[in-house]
N, CA, C and O atoms as CSV, one atom per row, in Angstrom:
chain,resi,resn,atom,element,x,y,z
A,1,UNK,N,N,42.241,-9.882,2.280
A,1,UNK,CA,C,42.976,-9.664,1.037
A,1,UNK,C,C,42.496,-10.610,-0.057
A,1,UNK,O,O,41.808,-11.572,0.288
A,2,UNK,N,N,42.816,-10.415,-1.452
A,2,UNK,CA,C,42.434,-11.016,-2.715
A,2,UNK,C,C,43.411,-12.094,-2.361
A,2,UNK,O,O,44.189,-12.143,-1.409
A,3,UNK,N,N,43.167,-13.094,-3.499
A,3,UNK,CA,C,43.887,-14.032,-3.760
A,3,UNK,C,C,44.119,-14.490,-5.399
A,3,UNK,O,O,43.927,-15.612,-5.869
A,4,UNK,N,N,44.329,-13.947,-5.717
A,4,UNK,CA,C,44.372,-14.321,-7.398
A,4,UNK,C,C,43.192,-13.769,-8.193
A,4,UNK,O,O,42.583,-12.747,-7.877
A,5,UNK,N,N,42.848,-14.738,-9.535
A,5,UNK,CA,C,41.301,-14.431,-9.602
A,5,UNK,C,C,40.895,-14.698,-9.470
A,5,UNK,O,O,40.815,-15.710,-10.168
A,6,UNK,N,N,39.818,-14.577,-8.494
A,6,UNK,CA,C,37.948,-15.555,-7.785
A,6,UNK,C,C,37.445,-15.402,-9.112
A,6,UNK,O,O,37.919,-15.094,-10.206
A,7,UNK,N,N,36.335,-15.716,-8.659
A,7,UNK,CA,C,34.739,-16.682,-9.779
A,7,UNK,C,C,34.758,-15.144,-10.702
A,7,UNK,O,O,34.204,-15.142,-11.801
A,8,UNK,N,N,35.484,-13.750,-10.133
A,8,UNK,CA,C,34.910,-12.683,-11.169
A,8,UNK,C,C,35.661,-12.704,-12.213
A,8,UNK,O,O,35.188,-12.453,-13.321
A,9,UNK,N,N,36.890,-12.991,-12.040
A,9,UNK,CA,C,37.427,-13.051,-13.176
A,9,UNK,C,C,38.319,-14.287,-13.723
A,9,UNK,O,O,39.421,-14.160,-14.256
A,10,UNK,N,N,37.724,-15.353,-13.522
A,10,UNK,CA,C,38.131,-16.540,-14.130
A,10,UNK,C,C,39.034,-16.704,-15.416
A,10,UNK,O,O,39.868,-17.602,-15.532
A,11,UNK,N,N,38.808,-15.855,-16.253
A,11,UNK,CA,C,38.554,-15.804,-17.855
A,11,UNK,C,C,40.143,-15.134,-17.793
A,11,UNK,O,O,40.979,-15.434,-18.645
A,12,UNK,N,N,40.490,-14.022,-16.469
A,12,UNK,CA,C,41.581,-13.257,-16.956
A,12,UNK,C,C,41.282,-11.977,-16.996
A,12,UNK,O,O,42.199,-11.165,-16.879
A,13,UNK,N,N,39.754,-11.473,-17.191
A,13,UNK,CA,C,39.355,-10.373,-17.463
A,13,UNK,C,C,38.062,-10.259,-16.851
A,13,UNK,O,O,37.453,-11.278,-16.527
A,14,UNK,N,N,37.577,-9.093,-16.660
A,14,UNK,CA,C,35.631,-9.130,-15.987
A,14,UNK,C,C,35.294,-7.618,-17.191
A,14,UNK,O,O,35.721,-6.492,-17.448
A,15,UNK,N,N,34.510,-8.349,-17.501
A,15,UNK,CA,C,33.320,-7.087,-18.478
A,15,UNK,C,C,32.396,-6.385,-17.480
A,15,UNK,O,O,31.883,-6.952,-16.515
A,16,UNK,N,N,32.207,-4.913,-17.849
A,16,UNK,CA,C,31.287,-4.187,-17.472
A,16,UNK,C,C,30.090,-4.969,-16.667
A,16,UNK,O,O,29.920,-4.774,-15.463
A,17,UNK,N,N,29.365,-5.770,-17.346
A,17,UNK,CA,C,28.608,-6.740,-17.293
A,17,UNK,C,C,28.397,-6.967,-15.648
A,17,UNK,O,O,27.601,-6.596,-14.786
A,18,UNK,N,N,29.602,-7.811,-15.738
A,18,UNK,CA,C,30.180,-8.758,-14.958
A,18,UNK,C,C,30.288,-8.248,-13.411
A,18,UNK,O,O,30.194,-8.803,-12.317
A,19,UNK,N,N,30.541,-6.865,-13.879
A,19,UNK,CA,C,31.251,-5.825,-12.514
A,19,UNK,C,C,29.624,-5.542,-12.329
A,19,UNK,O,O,29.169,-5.820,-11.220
A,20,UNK,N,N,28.569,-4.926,-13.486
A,20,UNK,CA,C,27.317,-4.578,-12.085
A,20,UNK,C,C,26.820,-5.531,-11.695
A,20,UNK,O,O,26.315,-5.334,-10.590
A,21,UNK,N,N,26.670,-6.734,-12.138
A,21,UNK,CA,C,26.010,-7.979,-11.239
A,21,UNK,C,C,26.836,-8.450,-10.090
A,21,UNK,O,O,26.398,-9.172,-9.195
A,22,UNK,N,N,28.431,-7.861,-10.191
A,22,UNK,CA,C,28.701,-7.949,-8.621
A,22,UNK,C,C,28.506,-7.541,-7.506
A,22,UNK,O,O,28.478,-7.942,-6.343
A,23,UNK,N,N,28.301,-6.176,-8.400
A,23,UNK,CA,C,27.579,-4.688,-7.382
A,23,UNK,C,C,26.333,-4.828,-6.801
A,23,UNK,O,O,25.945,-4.311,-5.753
A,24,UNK,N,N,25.560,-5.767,-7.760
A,24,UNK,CA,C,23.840,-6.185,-7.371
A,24,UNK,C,C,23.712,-7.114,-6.840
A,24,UNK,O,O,22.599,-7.554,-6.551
A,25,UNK,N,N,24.959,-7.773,-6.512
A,25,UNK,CA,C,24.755,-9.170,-5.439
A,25,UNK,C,C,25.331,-8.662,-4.118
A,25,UNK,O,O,25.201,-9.238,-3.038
A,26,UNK,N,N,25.741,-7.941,-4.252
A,26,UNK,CA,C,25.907,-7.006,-2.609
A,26,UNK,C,C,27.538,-6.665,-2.368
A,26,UNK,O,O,27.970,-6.593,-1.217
A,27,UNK,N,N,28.365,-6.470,-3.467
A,27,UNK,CA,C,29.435,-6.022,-3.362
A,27,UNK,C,C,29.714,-4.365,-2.996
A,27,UNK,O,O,29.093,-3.357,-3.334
A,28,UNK,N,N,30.759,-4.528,-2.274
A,28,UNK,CA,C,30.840,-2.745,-2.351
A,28,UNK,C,C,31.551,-2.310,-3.193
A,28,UNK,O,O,32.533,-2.837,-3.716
A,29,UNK,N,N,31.034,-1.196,-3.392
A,29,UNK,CA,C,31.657,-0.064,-4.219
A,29,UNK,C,C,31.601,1.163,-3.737
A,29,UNK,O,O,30.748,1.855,-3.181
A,30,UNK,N,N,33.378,1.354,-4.281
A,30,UNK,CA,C,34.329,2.605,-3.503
A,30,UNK,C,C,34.424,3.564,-4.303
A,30,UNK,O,O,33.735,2.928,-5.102
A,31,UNK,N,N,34.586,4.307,-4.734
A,31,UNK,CA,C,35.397,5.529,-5.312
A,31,UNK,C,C,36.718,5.941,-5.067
A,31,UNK,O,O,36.720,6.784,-4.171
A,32,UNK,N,N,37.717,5.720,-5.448
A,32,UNK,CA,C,39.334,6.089,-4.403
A,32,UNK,C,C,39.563,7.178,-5.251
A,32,UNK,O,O,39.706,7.106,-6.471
A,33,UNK,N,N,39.600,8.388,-4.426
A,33,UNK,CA,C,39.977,9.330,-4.983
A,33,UNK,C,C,41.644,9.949,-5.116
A,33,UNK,O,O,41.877,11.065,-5.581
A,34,UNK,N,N,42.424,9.268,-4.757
A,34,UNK,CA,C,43.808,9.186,-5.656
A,34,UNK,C,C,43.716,8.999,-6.982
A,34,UNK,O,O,43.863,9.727,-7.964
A,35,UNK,N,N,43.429,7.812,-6.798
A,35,UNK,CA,C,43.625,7.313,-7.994
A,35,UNK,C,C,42.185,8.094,-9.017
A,35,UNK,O,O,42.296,8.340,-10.218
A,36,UNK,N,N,41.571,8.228,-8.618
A,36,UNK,CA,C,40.483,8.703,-9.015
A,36,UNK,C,C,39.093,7.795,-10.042
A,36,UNK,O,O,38.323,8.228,-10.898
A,37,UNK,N,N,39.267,6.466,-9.470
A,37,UNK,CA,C,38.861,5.348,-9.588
A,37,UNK,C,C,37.811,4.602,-8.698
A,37,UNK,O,O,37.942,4.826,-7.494
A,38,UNK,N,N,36.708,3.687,-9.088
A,38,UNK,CA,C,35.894,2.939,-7.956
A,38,UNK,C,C,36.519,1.623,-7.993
A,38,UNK,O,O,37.395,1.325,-8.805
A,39,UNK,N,N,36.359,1.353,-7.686
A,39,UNK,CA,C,36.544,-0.292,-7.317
A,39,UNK,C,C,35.337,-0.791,-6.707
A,39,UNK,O,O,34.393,-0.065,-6.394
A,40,UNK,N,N,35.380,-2.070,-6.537
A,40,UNK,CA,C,34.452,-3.179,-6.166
A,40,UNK,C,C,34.959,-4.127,-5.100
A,40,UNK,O,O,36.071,-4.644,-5.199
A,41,UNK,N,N,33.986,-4.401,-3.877
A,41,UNK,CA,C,34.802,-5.739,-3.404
A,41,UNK,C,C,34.022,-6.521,-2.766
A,41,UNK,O,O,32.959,-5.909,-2.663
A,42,UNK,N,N,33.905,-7.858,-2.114
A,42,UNK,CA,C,33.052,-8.690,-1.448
A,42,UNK,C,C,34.292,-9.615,-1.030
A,42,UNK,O,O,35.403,-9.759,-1.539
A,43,UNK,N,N,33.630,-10.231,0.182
A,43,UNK,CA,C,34.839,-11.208,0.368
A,43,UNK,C,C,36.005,-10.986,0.378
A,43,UNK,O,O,36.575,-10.127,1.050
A,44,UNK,N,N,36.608,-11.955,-0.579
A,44,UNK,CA,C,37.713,-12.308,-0.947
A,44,UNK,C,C,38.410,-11.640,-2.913
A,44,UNK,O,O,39.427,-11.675,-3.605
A,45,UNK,N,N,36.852,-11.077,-2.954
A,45,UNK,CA,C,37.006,-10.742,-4.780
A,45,UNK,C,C,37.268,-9.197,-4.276
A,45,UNK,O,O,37.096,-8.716,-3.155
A,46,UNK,N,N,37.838,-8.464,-5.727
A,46,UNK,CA,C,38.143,-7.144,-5.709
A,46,UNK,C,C,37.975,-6.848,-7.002
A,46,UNK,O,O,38.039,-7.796,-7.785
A,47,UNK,N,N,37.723,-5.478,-7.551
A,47,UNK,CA,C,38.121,-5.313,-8.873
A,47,UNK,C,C,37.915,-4.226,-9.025
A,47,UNK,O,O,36.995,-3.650,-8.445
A,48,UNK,N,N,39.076,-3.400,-10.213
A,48,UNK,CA,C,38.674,-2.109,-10.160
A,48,UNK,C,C,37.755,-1.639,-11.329
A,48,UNK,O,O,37.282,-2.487,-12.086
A,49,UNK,N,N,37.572,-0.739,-11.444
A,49,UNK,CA,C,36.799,-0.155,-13.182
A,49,UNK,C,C,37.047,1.034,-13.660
A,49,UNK,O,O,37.733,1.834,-13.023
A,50,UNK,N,N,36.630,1.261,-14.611
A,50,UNK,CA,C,36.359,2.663,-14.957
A,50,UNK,C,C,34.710,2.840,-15.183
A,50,UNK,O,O,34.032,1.931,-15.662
A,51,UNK,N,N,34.209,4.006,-14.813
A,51,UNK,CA,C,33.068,4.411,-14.715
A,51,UNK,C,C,32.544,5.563,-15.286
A,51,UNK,O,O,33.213,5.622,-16.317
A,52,UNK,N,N,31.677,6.668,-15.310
A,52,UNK,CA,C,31.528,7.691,-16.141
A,52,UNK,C,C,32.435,8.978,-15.507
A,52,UNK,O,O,33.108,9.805,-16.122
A,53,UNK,N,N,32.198,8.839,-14.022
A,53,UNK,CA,C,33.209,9.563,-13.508
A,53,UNK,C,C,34.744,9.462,-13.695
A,53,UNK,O,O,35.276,10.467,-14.166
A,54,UNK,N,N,35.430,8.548,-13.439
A,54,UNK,CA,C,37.006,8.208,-14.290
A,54,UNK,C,C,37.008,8.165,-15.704
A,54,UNK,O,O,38.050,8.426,-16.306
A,55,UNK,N,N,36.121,7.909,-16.222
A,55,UNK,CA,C,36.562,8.335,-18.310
A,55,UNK,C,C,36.298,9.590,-17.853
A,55,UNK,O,O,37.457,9.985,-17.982
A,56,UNK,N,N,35.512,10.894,-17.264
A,56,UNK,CA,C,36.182,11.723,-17.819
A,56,UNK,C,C,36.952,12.313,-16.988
A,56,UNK,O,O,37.560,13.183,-17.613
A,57,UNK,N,N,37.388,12.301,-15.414
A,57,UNK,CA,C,38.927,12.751,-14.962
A,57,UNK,C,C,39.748,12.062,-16.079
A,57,UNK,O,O,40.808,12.682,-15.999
A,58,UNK,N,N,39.882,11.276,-16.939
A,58,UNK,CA,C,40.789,10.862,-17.778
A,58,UNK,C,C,41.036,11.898,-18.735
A,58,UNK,O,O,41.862,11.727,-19.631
């Protein structure tokens, strides 16, 4: 499980940015199709996003 915010989002927030260099350091990435959303995770970090696929189910 998470614990607050790790090193991704220190600030309070994680930019686009932020989320693919997590993805390129070997995080996974999900797609949850409820929600109809990916997320990200490694460790102890998590985070969700929006992507080209969720802006447009939106």
């Amino acid at each position: 499980p998470a614990k607050g915010f790790g090193k991704l989002g220190s600030a309070g927030f994680v930019n686009y940015d932020e989320i693919c260099r997590f993805i390129k350091s070997g995080a996974s990435k999900v797609f949850d199709e409820d929600s109809r959303t990916p997320y990200a995770y490694m460790d102890q970090e998590w985070v969700s996003f929006d992507d080209q696929v969720s802006v447009m189910e939106k």
